[in-house]
C-alpha positions in Angstrom: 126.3 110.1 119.0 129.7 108.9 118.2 128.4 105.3 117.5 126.0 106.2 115.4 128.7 107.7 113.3 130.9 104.7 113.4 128.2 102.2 112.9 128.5 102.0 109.2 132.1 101.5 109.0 131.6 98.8 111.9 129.3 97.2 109.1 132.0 97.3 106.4 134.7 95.7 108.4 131.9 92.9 109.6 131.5 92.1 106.3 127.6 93.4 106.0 126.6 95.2 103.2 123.6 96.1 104.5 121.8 94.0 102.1 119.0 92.2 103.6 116.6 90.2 102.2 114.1 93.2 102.5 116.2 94.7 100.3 114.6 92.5 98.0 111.3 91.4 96.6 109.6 88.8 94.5 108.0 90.6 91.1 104.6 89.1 89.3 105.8 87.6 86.1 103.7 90.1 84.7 105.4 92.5 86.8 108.8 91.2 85.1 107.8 91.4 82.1 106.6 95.1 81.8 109.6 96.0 83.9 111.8 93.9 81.7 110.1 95.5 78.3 111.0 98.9 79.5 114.3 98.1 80.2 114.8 96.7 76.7 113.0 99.8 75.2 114.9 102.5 77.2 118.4 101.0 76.2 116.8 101.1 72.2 117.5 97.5 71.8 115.5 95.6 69.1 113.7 92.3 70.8 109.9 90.9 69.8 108.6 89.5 72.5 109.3 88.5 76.4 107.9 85.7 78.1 108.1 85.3 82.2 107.4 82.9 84.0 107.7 82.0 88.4 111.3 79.4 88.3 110.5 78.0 91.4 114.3 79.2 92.8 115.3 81.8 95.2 117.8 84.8 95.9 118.2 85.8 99.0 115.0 83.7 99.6 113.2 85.9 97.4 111.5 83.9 94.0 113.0 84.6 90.9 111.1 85.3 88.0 112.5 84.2 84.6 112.3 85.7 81.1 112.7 85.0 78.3 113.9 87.5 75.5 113.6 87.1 71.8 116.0 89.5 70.1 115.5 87.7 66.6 117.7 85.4 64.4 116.3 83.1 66.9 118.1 84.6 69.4 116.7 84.1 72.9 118.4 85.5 76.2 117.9 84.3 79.8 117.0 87.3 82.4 116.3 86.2 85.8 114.8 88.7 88.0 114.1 90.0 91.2 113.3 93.3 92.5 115.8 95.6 94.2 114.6 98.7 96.8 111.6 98.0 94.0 113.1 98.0 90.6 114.3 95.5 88.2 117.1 93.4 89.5 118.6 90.5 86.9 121.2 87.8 87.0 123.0 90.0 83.9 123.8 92.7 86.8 124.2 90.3 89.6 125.5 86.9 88.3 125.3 85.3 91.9 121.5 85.2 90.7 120.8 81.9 89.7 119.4 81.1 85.9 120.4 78.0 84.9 118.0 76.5 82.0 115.2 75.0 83.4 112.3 72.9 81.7 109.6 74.3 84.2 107.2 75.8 81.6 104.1 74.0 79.8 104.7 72.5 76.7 104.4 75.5 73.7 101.9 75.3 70.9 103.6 76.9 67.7 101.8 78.8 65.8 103.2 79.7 61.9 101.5 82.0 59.8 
């Protein structure tokens, strides 16, 4: 019994957090992106679009996804994401998560109206 109790602290002084890499899990980048547009919408933030795609990197060994936020002006932010005990986890919280500009996505079409 008295192990048990001393088994976290044992963790702390090792170093471990605990933290495994089943804490964390790959999201869909359409996953990430409705995960990513209710975060924006629950902090009341003005943005017009967000576009996710796989970056073919890992945290953790997990695959990030990467996306893309258009607040205006142009004004586009990097969020790379994985999930964390199953909710959004991004590079803006964690910056050991890596998102580095990349050139990994198609070529865009643009579209004026």
């Amino acid at each position: 019994m008295r192990f048990a109790a001393l088994l976290p602290a044992v963790l702390v002084l090792a170093g471990c957090s605990g933290a495994t890499s089943s804490t964390y899990r790959a999201a869909s980048p359409a996953q990430a992106k409705r995960l990513m547009s209710e975060y924006l919408d629950s902090r009341h933030l003005n943005w017009r679009w967000v576009a996710c795609l796989r970056t073919g990197r890992s945290f953790t060994g997990v695959p990030i996804v990467r996306c893309n936020v258009n607040f205006g002006d142009p004004h586009i932010e990097a969020y790379c994401i994985v999930l964390r005990w199953g909710t959004l986890y991004t590079d803006h919280q964690n910056p050991a998560i890596p998102c580095r500009r990349d050139n990994r996505a198609p070529a865009a079409t643009i579209v004026t109206s």
